[in-house]
C-alpha positions in Angstrom: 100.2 121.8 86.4 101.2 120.0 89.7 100.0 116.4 90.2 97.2 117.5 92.9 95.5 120.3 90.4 95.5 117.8 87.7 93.8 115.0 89.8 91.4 117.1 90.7 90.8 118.8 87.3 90.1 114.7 86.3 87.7 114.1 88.9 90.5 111.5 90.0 91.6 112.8 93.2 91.2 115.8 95.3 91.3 116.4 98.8 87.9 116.4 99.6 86.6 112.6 97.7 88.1 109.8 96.0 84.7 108.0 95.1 80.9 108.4 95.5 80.9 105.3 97.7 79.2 107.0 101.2 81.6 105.9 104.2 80.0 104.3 107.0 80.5 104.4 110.5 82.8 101.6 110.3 84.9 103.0 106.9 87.8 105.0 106.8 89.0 107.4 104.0 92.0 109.6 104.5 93.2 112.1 101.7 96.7 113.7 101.9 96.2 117.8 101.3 98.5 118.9 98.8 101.5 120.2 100.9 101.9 117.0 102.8 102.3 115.2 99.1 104.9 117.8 98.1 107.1 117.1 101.0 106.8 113.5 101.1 107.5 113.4 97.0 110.5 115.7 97.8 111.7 113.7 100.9 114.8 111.4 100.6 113.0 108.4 102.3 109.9 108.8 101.2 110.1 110.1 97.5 110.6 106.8 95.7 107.2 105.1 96.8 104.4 107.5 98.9 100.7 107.3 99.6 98.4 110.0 98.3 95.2 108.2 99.6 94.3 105.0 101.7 91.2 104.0 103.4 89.0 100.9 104.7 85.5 100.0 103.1 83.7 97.1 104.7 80.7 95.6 103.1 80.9 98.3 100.2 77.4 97.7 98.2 76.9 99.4 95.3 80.8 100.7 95.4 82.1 100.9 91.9 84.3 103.2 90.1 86.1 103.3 86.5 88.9 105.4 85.6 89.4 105.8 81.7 92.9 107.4 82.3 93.8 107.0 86.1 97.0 109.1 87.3 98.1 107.4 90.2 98.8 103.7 91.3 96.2 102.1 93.3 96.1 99.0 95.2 93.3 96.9 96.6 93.0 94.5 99.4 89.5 92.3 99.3 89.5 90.6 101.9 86.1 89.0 102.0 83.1 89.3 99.3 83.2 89.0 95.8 83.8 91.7 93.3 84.3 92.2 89.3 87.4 94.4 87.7 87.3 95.1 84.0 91.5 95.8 83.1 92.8 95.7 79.7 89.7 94.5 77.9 89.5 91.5 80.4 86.5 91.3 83.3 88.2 89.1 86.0 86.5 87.8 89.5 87.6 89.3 92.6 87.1 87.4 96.0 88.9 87.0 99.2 92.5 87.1 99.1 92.7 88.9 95.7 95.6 91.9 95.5 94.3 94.4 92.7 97.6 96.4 91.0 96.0 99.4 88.3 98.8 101.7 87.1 98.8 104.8 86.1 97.5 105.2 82.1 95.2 102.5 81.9 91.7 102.7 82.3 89.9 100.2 84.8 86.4 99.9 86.2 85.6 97.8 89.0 82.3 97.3 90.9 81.2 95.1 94.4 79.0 92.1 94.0 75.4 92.9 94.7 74.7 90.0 96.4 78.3 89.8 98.7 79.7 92.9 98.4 83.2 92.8 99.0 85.5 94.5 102.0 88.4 96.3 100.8 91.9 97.9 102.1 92.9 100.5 99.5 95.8 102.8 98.8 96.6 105.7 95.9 100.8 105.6 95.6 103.3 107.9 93.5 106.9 107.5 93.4 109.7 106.0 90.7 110.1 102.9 92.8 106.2 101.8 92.6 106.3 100.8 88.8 109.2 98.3 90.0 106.9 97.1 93.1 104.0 96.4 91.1 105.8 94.4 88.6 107.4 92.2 91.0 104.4 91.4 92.6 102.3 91.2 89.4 104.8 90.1 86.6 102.4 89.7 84.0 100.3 93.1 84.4 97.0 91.1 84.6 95.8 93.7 87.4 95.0 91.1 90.0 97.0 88.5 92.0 95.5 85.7 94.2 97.8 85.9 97.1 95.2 84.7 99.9 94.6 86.0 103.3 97.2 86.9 105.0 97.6 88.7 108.8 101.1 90.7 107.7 98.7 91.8 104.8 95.9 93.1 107.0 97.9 94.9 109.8 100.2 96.3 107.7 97.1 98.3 105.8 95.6 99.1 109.7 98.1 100.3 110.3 98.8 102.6 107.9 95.0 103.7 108.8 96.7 104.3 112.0 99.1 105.9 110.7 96.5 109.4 110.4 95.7 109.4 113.8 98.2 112.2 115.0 96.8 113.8 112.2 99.2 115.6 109.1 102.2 115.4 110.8 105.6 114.4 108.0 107.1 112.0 110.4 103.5 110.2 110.4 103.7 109.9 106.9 107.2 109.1 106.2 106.0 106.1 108.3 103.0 105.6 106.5 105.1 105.8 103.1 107.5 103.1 104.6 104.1 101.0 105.2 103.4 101.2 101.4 106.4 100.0 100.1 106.2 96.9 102.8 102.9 95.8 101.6 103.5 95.8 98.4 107.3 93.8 99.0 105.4 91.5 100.9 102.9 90.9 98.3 105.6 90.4 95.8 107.3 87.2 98.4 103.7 86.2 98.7 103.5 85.4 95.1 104.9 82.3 94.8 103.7 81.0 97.8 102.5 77.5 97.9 99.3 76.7 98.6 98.0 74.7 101.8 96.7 71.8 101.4 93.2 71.4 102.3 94.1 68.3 104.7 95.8 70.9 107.3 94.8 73.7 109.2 95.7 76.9 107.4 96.7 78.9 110.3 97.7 82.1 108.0 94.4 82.2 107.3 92.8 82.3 110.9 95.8 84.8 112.2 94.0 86.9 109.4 90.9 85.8 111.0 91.8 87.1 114.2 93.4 90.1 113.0 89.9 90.8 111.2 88.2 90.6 114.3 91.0 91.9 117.2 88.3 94.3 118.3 85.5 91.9 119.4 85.1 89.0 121.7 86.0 85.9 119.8 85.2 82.2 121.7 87.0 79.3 120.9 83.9 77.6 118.8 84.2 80.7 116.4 88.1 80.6 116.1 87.2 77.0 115.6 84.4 77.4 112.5 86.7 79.7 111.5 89.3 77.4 110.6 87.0 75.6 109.1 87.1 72.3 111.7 84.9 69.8 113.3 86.5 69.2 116.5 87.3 72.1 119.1 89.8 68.9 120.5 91.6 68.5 117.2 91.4 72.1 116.2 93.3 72.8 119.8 96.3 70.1 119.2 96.4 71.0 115.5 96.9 74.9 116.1 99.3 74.0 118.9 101.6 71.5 117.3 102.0 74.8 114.6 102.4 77.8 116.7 103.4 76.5 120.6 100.0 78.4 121.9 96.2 77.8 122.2 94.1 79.5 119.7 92.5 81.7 122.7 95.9 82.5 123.9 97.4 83.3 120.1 94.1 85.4 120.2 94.1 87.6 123.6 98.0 87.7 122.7 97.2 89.8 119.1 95.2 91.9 121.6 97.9 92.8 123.9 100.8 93.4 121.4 97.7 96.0 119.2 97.2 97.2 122.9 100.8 97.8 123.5 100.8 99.7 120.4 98.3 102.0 121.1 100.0 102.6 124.8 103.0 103.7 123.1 101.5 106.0 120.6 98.3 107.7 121.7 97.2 109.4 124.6 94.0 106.6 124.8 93.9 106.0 128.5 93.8 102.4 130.0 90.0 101.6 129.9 89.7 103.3 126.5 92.6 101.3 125.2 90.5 98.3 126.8 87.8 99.4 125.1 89.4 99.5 121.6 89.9 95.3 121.9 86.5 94.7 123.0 87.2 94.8 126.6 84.6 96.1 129.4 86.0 95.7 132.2 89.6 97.5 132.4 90.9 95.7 135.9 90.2 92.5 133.7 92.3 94.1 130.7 95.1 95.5 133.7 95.4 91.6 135.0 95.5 90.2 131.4 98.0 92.7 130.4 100.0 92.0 133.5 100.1 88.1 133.0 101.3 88.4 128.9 103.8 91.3 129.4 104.6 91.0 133.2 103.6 94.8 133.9 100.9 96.4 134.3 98.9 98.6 131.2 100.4 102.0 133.1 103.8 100.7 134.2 104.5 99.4 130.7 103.9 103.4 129.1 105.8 104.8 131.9 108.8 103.1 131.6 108.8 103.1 127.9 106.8 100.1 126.6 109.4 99.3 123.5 112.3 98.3 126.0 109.6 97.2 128.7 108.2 94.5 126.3 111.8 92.9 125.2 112.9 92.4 128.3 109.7 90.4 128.8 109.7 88.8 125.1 110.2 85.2 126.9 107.0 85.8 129.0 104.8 86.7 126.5 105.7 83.8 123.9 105.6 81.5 126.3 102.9 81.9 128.7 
């Protein structure tokens, strides 16, 4: 019986659910069909460590799940809410920041806080290298690590959302399967990462902030409650003495590179582009671009944006 058939037989996996959990508007579930799963467990850079399933769920009340004898690896993101997990007769908290690692073989059951229910990134992985991933970044098998918030975190797993946009395609995928093995490396450097001290501004923490929120308007009083300070003056100097840049520039700067991204790999025209980073008015978007990258939004596709924007690297980190 092939992996896919006995997912499905289980009630685990198929290619039409993964949970009961109703997606909303603003969720996103994508479930390989079987073929694309046999070539990418077949394919020389992608066999070792592969998705099967990943998805979005924001503000997921009432999403639960348990698994008595789960078949896959799965990894959770929460990145805000709280949560509970019940793994190897333990029931651990889950809140923001909290990297949840379930093999294969051993049940789980997991549910979203009534009160604050919890937004999660998720992913379903296969492949020999993934038993080695999770134990680097989880050495003691307690099914949860508390790595915080972290921006590399949270674009690596849009992307990979991203990643489905051109549909089923293996070169997609192999990409996407790359994606996989990234977040979980990165979670594994992560692990020992010292904490900030409270005194500071934890800029990791608001570049998640802002990668959270890259599609809507953000003003400087919110990037400043965000980071959790008093004074929009000190909050300014602070942020700048850390990363050479304003918060709004760091900000409209996320924007443009996500932007630049999209030129390069959709057919999204200008204004829709615009629209995808929370901007009406597309000649304001066409000037802003111009400023950051030096080109214009249509100049930058034609010409190949990947070349475009290094020879303009010293313009956009320094304006």
């Amino acid at each position: 019986m092939d992996k896919m058939a006995f997912l499905a037989l289980n009630g685990l996996y198929c290619v039409n659910r993964t949970s009961d959990w109703p997606l909303p508007e603003s969720g996103e579930r994508t479930l390989l069909p079987q073929a694309l799963i046999q070539e990418l467990s077949a394919h020389t850079l992608s066999k070792h460590c592969y998705p099967l399933a990943f998805g979005y769920y924001p503000d997921a009340r009432s999403h639960r799940m348990a698994r008595l004898a789960p078949a896959d690896y799965l990894v959770i993101y929460c990145t805000s809410g709280h949560g509970d997990l019940d793994f190897q007769g333990e029931r651990r908290s889950v809140s923001a920041g909290d990297l949840l690692l379930l093999p294969p073989g051993l049940k789980h059951r997991y549910q979203a806080d009534e009160q604050t229910p919890w937004t999660l990134y998720w992913m379903h992985l296969d492949g020999a290298d993934v038993a080695a991933l999770f134990e680097l970044a989880d050495p003691e098998g307690k099914g949860i690590t508390k790595l915080g918030l972290h921006e590399r975190l949270t674009s690596d797993f849009q992307a990979l959302l991203d990643s489905a946009n051109s549909g089923y395609a293996l070169n997609g995928f192999l990409h996407a399967a790359q994606l996989c093995r990234s977040l979980l490396s990165y979670a594994a450097l992560l692990k020992n990462r010292t904490q900030t001290n409270a005194d500071t501004l934890d800029a990791e923490s608001l570049h998640h902030y802002m990668q959270q929120h890259i599609h809507e308007r953000l003003s400087l009083d919110a990037l400043c409650q965000a980071a959790g300070q008093t004074s929009r003056y000190q909050f300014i100097r602070r942020y700048q003495a850390i990363t050479g840049q304003t918060p709004v520039q760091a900000f409209l700067h996320r924007k443009i590179s996500h932007a630049c991204y999209l030129l390069e790999v959709s057919d999204l025209s200008v204004a829709d582009v615009a629209l995808q980073f929370g901007f009406d008015d597309p000649y304001y978007f066409s000037r802003l671009f111009r400023k950051i990258t030096g080109v214009s939004p249509s100049s930058y596709r034609q010409r190949g944006g990947l070349q475009q924007s290094r020879q303009n690297k010293h313009r956009i980190s320094s304006w």
